[in-house]
Structures are given as structure tokens and as C-alpha cells.
DSSP file (Angstrom, degrees, kcal/mol; ACC not computed):
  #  RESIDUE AA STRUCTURE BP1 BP2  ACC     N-H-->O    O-->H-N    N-H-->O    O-->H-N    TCO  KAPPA ALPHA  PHI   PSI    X-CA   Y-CA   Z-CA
    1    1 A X              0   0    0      0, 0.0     2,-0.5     0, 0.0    92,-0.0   0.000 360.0 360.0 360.0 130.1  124.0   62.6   85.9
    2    2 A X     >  -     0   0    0      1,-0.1     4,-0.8     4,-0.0     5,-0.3  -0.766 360.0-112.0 -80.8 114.1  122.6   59.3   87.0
    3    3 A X  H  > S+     0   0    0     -2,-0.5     4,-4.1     2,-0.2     5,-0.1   0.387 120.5  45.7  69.9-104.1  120.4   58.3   89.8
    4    4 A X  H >> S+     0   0    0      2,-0.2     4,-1.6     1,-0.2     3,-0.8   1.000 118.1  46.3 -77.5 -63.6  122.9   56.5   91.8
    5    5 A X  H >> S+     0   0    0      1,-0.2     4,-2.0     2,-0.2     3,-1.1   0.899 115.4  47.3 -57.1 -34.7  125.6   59.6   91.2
    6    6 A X  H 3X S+     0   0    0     -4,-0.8     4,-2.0     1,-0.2    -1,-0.2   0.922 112.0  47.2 -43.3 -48.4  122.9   62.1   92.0
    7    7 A X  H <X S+     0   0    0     -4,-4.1     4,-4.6    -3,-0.8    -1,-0.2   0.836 115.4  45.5 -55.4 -34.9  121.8   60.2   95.2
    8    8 A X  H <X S+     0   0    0     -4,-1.6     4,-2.0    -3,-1.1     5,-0.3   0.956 113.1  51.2 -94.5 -43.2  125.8   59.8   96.3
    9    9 A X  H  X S+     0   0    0     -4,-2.0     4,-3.2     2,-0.2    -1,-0.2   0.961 116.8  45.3 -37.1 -69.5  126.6   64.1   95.4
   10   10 A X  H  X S+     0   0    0     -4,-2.0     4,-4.0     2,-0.3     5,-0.5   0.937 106.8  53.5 -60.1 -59.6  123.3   64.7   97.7
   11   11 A X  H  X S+     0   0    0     -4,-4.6     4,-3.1     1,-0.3     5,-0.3   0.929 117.9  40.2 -45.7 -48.1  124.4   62.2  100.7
   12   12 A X  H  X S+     0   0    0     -4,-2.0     4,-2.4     2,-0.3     5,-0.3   0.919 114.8  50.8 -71.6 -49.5  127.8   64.2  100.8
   13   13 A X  H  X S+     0   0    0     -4,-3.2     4,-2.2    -5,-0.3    -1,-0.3   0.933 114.2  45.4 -52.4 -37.1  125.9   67.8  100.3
   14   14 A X  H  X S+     0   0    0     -4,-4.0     4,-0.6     2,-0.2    -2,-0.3   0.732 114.3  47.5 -86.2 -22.9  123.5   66.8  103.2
   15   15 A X  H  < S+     0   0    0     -4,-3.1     4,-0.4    -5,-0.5    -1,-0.2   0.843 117.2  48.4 -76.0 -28.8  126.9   65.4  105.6
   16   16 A X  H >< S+     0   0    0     -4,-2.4     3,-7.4    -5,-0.3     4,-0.3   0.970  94.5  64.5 -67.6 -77.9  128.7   68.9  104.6
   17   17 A X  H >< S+     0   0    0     -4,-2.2     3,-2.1     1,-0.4    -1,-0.2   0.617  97.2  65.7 -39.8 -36.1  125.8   71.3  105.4
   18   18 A X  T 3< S+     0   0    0     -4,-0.6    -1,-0.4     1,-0.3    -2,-0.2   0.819  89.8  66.5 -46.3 -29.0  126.4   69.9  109.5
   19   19 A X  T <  S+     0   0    0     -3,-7.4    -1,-0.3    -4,-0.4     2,-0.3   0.874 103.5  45.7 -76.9 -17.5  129.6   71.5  109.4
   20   20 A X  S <  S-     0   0    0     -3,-2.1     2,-0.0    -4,-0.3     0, 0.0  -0.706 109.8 -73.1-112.2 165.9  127.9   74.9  109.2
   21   21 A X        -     0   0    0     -2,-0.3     2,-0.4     1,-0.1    -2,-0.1  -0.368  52.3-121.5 -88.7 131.1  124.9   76.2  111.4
   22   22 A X        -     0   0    0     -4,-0.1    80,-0.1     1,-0.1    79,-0.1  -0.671  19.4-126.0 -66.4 116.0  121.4   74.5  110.4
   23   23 A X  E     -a  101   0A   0     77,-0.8    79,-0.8    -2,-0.4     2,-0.1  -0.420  33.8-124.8 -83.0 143.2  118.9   76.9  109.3
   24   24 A X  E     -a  102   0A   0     77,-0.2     2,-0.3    -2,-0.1    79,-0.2  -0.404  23.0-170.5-101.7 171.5  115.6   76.3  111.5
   25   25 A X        +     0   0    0     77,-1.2    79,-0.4    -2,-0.1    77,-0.2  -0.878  63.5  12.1-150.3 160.2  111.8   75.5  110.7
   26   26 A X  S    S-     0   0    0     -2,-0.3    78,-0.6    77,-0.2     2,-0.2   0.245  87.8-116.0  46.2-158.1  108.7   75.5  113.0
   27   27 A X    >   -     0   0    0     76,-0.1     3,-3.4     9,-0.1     4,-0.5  -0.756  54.8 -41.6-144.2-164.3  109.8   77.0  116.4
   28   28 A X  G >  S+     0   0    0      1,-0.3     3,-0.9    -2,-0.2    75,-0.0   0.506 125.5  57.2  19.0 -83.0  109.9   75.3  120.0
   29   29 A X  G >  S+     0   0    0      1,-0.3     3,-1.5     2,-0.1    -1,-0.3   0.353  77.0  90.5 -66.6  -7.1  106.9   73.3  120.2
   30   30 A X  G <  S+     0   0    0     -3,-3.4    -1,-0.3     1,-0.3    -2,-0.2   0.913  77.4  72.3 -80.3 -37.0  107.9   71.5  117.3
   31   31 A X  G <  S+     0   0    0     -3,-0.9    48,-1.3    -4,-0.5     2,-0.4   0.517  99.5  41.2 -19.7 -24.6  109.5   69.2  119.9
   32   32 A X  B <  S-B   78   0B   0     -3,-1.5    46,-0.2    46,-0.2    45,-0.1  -0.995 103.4 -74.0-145.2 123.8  106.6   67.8  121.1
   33   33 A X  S    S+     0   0    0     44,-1.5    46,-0.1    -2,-0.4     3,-0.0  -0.321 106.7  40.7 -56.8 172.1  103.5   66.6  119.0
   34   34 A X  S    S-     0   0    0      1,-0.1    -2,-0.2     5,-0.0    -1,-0.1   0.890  87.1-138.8 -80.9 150.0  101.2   68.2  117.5
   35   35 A X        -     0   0    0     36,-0.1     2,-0.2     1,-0.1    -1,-0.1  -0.317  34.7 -96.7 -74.5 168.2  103.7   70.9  116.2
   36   36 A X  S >  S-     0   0    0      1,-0.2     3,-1.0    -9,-0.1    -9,-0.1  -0.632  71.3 -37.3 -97.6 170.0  101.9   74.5  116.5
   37   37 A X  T 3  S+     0   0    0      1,-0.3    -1,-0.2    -2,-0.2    24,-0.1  -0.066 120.7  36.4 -58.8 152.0  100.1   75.7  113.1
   38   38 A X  T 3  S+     0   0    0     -3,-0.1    24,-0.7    22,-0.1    -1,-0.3  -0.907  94.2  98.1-107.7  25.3  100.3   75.8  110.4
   39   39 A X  E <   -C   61   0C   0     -3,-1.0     2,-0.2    22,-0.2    22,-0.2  -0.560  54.8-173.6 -53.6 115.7  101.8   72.3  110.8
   40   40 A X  E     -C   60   0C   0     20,-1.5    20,-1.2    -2,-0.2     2,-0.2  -0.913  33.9 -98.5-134.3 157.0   98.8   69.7  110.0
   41   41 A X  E  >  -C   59   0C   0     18,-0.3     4,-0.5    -2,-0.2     3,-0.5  -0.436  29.4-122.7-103.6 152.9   99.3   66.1  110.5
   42   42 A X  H >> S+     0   0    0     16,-2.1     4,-2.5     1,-0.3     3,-2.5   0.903 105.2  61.2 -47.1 -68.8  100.0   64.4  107.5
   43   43 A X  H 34 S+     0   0    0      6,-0.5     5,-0.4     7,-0.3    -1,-0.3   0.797  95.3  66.3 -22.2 -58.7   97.2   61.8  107.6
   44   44 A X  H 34 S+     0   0    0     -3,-0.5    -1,-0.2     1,-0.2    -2,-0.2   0.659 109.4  33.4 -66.3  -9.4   94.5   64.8  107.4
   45   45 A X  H << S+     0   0    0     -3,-2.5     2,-0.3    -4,-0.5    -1,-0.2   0.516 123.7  39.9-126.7 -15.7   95.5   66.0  103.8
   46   46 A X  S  < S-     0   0    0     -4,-2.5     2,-2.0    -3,-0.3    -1,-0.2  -0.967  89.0-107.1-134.9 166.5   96.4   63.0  102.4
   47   47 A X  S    S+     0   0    0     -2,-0.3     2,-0.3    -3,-0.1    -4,-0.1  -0.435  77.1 121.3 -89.7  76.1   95.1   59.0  102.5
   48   48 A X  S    S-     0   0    0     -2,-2.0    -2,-0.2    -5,-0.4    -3,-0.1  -0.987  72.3 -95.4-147.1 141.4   98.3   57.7  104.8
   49   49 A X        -     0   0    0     -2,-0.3    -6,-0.5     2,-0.1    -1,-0.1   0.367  29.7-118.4 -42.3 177.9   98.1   56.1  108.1
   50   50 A X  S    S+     0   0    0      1,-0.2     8,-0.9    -8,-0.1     2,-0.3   0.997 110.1  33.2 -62.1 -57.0   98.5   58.5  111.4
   51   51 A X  E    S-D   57   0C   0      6,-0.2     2,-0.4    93,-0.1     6,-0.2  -0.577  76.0-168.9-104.3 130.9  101.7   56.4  112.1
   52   52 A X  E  >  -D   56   0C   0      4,-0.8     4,-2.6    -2,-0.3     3,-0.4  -0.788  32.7-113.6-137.2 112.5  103.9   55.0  109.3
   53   53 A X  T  4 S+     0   0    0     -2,-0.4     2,-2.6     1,-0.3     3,-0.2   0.382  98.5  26.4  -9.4 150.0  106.3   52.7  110.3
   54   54 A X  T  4 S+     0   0    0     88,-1.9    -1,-0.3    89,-1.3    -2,-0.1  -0.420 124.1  50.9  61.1 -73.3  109.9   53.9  109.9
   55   55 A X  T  4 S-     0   0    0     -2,-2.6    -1,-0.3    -3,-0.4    -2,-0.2   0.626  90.4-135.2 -78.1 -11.7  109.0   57.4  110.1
   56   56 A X  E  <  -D   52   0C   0     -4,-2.6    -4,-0.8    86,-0.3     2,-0.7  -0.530  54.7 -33.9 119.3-175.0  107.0   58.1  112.9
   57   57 A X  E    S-DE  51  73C   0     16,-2.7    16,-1.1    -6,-0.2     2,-0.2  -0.746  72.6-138.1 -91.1 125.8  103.6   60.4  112.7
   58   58 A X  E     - E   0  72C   0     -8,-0.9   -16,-2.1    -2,-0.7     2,-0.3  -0.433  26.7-172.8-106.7-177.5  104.1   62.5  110.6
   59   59 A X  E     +CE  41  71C   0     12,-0.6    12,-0.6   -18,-0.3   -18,-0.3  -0.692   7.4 179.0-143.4  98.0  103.4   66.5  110.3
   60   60 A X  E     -C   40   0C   0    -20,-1.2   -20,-1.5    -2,-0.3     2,-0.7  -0.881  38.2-121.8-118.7 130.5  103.8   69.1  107.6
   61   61 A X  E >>  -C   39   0C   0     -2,-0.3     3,-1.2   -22,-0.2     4,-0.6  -0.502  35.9-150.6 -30.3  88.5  103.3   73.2  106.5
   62   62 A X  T 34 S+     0   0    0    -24,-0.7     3,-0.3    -2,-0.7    -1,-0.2   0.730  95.1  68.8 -35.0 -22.9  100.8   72.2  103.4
   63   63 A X  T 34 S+     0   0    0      1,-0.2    -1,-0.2   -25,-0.2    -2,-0.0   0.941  99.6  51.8 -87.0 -41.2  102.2   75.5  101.8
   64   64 A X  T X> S+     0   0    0     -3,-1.2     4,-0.9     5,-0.1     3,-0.6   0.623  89.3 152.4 -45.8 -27.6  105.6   73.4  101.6
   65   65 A X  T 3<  +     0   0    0     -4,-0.6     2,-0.4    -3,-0.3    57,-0.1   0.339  51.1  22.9 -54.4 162.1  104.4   70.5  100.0
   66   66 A X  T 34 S+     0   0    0     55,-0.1    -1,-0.3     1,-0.1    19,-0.2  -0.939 132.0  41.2 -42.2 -34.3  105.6   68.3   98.1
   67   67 A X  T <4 S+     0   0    0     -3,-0.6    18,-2.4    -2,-0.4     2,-0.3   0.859  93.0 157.7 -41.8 -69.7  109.4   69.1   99.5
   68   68 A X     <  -     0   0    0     -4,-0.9     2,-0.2    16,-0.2    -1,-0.2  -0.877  56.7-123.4 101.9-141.5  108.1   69.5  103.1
   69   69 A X        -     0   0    0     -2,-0.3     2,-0.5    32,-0.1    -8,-0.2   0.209  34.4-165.7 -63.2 171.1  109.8   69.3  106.1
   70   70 A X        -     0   0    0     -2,-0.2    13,-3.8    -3,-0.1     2,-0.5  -0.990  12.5-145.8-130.1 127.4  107.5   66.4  107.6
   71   71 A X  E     -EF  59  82C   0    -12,-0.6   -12,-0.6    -2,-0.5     2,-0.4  -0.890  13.4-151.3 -48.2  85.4  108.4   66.4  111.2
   72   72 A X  E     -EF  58  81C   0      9,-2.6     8,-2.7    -2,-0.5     9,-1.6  -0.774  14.9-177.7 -91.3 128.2  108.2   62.7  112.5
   73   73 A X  E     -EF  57  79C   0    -16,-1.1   -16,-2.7    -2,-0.4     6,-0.2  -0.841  16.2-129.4-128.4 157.0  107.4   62.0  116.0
   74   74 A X    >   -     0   0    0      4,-1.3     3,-1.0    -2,-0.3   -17,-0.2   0.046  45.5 -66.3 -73.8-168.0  107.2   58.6  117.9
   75   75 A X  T 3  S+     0   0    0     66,-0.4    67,-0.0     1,-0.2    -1,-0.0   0.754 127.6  46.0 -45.8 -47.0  104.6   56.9  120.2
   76   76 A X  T 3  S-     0   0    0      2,-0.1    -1,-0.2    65,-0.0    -2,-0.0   0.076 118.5 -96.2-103.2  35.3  105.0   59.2  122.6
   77   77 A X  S <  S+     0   0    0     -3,-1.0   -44,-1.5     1,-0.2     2,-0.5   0.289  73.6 134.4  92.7 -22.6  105.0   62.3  121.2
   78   78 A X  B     -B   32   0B   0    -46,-0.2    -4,-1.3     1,-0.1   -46,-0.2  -0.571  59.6-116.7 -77.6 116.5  108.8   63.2  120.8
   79   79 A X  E     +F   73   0C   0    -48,-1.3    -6,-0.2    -2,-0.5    -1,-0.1  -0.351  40.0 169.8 -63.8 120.7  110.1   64.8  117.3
   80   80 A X  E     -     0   0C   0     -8,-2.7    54,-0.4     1,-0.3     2,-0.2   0.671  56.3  -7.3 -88.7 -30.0  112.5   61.9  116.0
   81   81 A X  E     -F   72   0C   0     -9,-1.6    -9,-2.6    51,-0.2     2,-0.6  -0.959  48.7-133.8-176.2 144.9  113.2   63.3  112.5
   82   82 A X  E     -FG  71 131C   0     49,-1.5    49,-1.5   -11,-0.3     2,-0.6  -0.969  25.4-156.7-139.9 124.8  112.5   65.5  110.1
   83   83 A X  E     - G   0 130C   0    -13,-3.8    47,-0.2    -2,-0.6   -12,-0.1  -0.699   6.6-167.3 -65.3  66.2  112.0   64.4  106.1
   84   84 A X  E     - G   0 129C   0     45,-1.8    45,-3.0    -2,-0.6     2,-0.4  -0.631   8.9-156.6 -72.8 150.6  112.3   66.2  103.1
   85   85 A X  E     - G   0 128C   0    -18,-2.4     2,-0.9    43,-0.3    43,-0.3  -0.899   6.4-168.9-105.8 111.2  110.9   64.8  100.0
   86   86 A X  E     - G   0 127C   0     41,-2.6    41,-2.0    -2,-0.4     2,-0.3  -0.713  20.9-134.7-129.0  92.6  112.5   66.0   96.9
   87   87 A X  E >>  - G   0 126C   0     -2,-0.9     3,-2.3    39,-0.2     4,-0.9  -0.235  16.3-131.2 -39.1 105.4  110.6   64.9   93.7
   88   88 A X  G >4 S+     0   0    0     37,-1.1     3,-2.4    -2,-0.3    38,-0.1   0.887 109.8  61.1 -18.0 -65.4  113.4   63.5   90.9
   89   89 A X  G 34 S+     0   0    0     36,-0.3    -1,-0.2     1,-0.3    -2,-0.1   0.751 103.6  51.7 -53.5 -17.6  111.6   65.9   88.1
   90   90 A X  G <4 S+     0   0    0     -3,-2.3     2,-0.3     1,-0.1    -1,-0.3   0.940  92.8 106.5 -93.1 -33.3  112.6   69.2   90.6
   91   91 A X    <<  -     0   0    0     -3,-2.4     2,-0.2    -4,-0.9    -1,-0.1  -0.433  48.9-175.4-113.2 155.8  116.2   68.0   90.7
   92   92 A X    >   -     0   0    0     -2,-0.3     3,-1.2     1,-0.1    -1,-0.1  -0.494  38.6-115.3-127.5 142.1  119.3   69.7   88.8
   93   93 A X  T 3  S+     0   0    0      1,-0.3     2,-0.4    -2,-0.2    -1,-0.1   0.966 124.7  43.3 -36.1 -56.4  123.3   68.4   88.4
   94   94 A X  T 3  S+     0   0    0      2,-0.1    -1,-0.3    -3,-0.0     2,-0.2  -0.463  83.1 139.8-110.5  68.6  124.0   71.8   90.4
   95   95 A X    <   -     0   0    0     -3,-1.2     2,-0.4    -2,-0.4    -4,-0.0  -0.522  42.6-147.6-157.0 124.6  121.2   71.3   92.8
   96   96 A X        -     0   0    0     -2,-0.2     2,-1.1   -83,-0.0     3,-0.2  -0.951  17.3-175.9-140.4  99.3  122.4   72.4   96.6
   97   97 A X        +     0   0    0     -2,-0.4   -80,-0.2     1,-0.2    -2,-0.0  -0.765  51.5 107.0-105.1  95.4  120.9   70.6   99.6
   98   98 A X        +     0   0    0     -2,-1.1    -1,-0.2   -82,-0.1   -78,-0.1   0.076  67.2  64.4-156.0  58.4  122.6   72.9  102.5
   99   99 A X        +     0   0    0     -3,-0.2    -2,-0.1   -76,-0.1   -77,-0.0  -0.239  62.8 139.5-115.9  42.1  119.9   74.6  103.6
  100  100 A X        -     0   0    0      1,-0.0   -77,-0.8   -86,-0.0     2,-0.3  -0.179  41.8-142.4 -73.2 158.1  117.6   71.9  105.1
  101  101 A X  E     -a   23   0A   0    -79,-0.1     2,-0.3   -19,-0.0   -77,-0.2  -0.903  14.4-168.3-133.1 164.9  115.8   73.1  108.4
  102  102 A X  E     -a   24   0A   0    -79,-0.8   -77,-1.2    -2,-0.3     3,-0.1  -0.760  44.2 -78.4-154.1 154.2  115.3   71.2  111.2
  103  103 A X    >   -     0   0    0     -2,-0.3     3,-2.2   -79,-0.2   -77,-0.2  -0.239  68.1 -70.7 -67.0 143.2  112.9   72.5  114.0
  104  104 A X  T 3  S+     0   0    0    -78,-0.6     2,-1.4   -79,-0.4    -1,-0.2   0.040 121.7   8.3 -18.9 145.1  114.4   75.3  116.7
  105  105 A X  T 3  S+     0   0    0      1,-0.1     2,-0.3    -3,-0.1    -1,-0.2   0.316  97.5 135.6  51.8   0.0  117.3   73.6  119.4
  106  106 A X    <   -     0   0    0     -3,-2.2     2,-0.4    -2,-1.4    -1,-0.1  -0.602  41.9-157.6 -33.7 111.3  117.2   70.1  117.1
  107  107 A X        -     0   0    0     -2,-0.3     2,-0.3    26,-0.2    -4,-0.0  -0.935  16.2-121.9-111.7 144.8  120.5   68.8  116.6
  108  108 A X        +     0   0    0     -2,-0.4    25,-0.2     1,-0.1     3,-0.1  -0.534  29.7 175.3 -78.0 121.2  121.2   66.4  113.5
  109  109 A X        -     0   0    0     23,-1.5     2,-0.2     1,-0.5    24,-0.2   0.786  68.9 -21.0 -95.7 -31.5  122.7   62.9  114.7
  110  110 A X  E     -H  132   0C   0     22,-0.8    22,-2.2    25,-0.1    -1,-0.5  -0.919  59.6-127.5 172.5 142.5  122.6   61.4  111.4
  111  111 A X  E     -H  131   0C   0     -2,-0.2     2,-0.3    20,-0.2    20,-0.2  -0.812  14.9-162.6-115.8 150.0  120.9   61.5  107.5
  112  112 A X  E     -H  130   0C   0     18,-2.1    18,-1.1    -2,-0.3     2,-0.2  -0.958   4.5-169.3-103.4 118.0  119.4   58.9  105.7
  113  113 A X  E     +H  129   0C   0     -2,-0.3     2,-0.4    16,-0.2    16,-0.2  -0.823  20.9 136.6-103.4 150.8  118.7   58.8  101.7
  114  114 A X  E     -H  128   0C   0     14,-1.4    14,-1.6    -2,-0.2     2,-0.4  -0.990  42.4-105.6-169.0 167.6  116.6   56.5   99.7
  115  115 A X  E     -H  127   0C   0     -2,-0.4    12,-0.2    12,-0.2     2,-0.2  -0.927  15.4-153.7-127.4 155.9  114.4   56.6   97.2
  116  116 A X  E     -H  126   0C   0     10,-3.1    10,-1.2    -2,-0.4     3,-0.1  -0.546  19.5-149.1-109.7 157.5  110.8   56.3   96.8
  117  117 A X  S    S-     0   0    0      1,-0.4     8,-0.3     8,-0.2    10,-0.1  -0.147  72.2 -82.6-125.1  17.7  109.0   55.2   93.7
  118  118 A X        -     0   0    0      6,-0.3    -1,-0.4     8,-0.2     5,-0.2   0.174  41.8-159.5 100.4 165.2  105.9   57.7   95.2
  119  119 A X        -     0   0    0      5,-0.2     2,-0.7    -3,-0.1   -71,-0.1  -0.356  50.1 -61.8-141.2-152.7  103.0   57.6   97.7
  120  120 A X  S    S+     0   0    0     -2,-0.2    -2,-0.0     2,-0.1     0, 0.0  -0.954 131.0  35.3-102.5 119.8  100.0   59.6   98.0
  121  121 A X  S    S+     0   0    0     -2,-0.7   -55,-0.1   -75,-0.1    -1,-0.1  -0.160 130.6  31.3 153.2 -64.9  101.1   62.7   98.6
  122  122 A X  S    S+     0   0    0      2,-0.1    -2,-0.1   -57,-0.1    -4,-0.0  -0.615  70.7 169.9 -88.8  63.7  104.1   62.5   96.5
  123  123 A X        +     0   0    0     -5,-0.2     3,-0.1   -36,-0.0     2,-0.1   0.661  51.3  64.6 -42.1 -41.2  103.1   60.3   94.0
  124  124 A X  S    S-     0   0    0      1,-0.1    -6,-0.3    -6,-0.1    -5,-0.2  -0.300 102.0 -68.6 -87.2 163.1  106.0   60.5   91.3
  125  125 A X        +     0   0    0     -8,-0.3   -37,-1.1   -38,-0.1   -36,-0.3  -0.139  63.9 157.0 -49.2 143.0  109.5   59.2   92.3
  126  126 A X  E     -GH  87 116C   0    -10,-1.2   -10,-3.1   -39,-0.3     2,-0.3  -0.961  36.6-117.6 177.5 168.5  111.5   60.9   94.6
  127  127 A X  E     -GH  86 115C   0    -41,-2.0   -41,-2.6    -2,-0.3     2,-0.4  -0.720  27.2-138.5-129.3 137.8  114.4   60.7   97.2
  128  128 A X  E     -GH  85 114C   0    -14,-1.6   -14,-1.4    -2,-0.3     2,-0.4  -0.884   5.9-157.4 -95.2 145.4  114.0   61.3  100.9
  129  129 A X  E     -GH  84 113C   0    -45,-3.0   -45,-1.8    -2,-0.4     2,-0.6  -0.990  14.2-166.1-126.0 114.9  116.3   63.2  103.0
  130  130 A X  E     -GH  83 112C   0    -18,-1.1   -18,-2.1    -2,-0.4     2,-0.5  -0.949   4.7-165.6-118.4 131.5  115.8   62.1  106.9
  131  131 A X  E     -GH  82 111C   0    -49,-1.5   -49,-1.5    -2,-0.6     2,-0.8  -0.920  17.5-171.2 -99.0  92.7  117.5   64.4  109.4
  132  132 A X  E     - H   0 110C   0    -22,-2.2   -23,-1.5    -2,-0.5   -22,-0.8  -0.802  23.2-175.5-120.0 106.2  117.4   62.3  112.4
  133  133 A X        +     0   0    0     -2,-0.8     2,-0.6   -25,-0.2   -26,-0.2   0.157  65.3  84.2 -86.3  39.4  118.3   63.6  115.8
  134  134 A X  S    S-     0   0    0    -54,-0.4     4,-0.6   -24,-0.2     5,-0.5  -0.785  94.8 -95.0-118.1 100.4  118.0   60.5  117.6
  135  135 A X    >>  -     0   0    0     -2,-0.6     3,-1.4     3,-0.2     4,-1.0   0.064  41.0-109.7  -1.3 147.8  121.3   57.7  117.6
  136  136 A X  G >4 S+     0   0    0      1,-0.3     2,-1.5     2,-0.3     3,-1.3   0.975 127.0  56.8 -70.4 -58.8  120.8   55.0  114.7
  137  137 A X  G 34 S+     0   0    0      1,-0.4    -1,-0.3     2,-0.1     3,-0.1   0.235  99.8  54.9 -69.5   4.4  120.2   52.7  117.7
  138  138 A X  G X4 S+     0   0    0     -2,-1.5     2,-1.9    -3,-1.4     3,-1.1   0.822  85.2  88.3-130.4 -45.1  117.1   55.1  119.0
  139  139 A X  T <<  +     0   0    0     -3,-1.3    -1,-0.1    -4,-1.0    -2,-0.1  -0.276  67.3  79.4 -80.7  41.6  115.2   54.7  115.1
  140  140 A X  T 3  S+     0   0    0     -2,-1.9    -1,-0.3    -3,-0.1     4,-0.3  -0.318  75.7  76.4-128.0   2.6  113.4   51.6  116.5
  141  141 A X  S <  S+     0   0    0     -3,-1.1   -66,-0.4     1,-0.1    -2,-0.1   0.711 112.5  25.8 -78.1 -21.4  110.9   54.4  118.3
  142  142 A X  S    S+     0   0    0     -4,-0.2   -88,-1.9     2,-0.1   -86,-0.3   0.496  96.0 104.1-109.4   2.2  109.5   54.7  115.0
  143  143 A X              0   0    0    -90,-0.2   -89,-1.3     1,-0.2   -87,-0.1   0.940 360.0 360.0 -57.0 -48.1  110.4   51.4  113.7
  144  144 A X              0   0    0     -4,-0.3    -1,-0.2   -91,-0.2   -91,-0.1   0.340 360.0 360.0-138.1 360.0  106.8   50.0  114.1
């Protein structure tokens, strides 16, 4: 399977999985920055700014890693989004993304996919999955 079909299989698993109830991660607080442990801000475990444009500050269970979720919050504290990042080498034809979590009482407005050619953190290639419960029109809180 190529790439581009893998990528377009995924977009569709990850629009499906809304139709059934979203399994949660972190609990409450995750609403509001800093998420409670063992959630550590991104920046502290790896060499990437506090704030990264297009995704917000972000925040992650180290025991998850590389996958995540990373919790992205704005300027003022508010959880905007939550990331997975899903190395290429981990993923398989029959490969099931419809068990993503999103934090307690989050509801999912809209996903983005794209791929990454790696960062520090997740250095080798790999596809983000962004779970964003804010309106496409509200994803200029993180823009910059």
C-alpha cells in the first residue's frame, strides 16, 4: 500500500471512529494547561520550543511516546488539540486508527493528517493525526 493510499484509508478510519463514542485520555484538568501528571510538557524531554506554531504548547505521558497523545494548548492555556504521531515503520495495510483518545468531556470538531519527515522527538518519518476540538476558523489560536 502506498503512502498517499495509506494516508487517504487513515483520514477515513479517523472520520469513522466519530461516529462511535471516543475513548478518553488524561482526565478533567487536561482542559486547562499544565495537564496533571504524568503529562510533562513537551519541551522538557526533548530540544523543541515551549510553543510550536500550528500546534500550540504541547504536552505528553513520556510512557506513550513516540505515538503520544500530545495535548496542545494555546496562549492562554486552553486545550485546542490533541496529536498522535504514528511513526511510518509501526504502520500495517490492516492498521485501525478508531481508538484515538482525546482528554475527558473534549468533543472532536475536526482531524487533520499530514506527514512529517521527523523532528526531535520523532525523528524518522511519520504522519500526524490532529484531533482538534476547536472550529477550523478557531486554529489561528495556535497559528503563531
Amino acid at each position: 500500500m502506498s503512502t498517499r493510499s495509506f494516508l487517504t484509508a487513515a483520514a477515513a478510519a479517523v472520520v469513522l471512529c466519530f461516529g462511535a463514542s471516543v475513548a478518553q485520555a488524561a482526565g478533567p484538568s487536561a482542559q486547562k494547561a499544565p495537564p496533571a501528571a504524568p503529562y510533562k510538557a513537551v519541551s522538557s524531554l526533548v530540544k523543541l520550543p515551549d510553543f510550536i506554531p500550528g500546534m500550540g504548547q504541547l504536552f505528553v505521558d513520556p510512557a506513550t511516546l513516540p505515538a503520544g497523545p500530545f495535548l496542545g494548548y494555546d496562549h492562554e492555556g486552553r486545550l485546542v488539540n490533541t496529536t498522535y504521531m504514528i511513526p511510518l515503520s509501526l504502520m500495517k495495510p490492516n492498521m485501525h486508527l478508531n481508538d484515538l483518545k482525546v482528554p475527558a468531556g473534549v468533543k472532536v470538531d475536526h482531524v487533520d493528517i499530514m506527514y512529517n519527515a521527523g523532528h526531535p522527538g520523532v525523528a524518522e518519518p511519520h504522519i500526524h493525526i490532529v484531533l482538534w476540538n476547536v472550529p477550523a476558523a478557531q486554529e489561528s489560536r495556535v497559528a503563531k
